[in-house]
C-alpha positions in Angstrom: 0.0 0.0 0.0 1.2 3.4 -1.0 2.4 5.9 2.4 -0.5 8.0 1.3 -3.4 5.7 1.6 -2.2 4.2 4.9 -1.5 7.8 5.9 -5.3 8.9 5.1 -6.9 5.2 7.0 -4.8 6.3 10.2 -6.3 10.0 10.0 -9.8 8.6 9.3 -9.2 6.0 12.2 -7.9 8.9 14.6 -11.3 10.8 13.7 -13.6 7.6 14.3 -12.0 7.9 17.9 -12.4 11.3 18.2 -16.1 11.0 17.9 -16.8 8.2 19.7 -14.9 9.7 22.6 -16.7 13.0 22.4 -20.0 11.4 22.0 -19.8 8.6 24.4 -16.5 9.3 27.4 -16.8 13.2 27.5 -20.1 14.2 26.5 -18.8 16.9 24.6 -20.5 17.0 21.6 -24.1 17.4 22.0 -26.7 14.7 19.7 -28.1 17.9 17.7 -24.8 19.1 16.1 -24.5 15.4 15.0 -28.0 14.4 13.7 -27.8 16.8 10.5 -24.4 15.8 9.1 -25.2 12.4 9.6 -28.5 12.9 7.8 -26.7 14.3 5.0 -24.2 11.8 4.3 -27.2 8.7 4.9 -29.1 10.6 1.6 -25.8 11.5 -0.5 -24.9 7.6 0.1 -28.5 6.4 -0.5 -28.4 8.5 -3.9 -25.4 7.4 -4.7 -26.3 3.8 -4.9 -30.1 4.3 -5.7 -30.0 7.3 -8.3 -33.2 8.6 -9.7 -34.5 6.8 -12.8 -33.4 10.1 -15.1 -29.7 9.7 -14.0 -29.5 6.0 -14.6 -28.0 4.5 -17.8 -30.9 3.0 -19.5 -30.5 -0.8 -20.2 -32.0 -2.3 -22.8 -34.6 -4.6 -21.8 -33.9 -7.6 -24.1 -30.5 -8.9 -24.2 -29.2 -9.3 -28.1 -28.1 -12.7 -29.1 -24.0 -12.7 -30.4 -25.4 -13.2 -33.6 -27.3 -9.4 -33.6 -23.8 -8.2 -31.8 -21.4 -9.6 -34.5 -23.8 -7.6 -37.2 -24.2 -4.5 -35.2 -20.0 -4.5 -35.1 -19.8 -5.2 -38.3 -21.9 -1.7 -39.3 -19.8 0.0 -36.4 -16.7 -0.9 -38.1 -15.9 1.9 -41.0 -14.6 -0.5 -44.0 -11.4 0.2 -44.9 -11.2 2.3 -48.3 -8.1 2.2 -50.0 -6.7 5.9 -49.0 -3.4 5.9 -50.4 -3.2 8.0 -53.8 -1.7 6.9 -57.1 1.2 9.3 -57.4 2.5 9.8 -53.3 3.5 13.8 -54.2 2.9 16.7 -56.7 5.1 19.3 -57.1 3.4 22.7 -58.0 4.8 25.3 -60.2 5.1 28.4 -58.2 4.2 32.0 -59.3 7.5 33.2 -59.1 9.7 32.6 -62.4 12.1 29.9 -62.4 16.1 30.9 -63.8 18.8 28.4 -64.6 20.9 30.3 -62.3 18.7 29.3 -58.9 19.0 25.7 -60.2 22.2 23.5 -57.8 24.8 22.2 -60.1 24.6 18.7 -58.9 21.7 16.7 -58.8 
């Protein structure tokens, strides 16, 4: 385990005692201050894992055979086209005029 994940369990675990100690031992926390944060997480974590029928992913409701999922691949699958050209480059004249003198020696 990485230093940083056993650093952040230790925290949380150091935290867990610190309530429970304030709660139960010392009495210093009173019930009210901890009824509405606890409230809060319980609906965040109930929404989390129970969202709301317009923020699911809908499913479809029969499952296709491999048959229907090979052919809807198949479409999926752009066919290959044959994108190479005939002639690889073109040279094109220029507008400004050529002179013999511009022209290297050696070829």
């Amino acid at each position: 385990m990485k230093k940083q994940g056993i650093m952040f369990w230790i925290i949380v675990l150091l935290v867990g005692v610190g309530i429970i100690d304030s709660l139960f031992v010392s009495h210093r926390i009173p019930w009210s201050s901890i009824i509405v944060p606890v409230a809060v997480i319980g609906i965040v974590f109930l929404l989390y894992k129970f969202p709301p029928r317009k923020y699911r992913k809908a499913q479809p409701k029969i499952k296709p055979s491999a048959r229907t999922m090979a052919k809807v691949a198949a479409e999926r699958k752009p066919a290959r086209s044959d994108k190479r050209k005939a002639y690889p480059f073109q040279v094109i004249e220029g507008q400004k005029g050529k002179s013999d003198d511009d022209l290297p020696k050696y070829h």
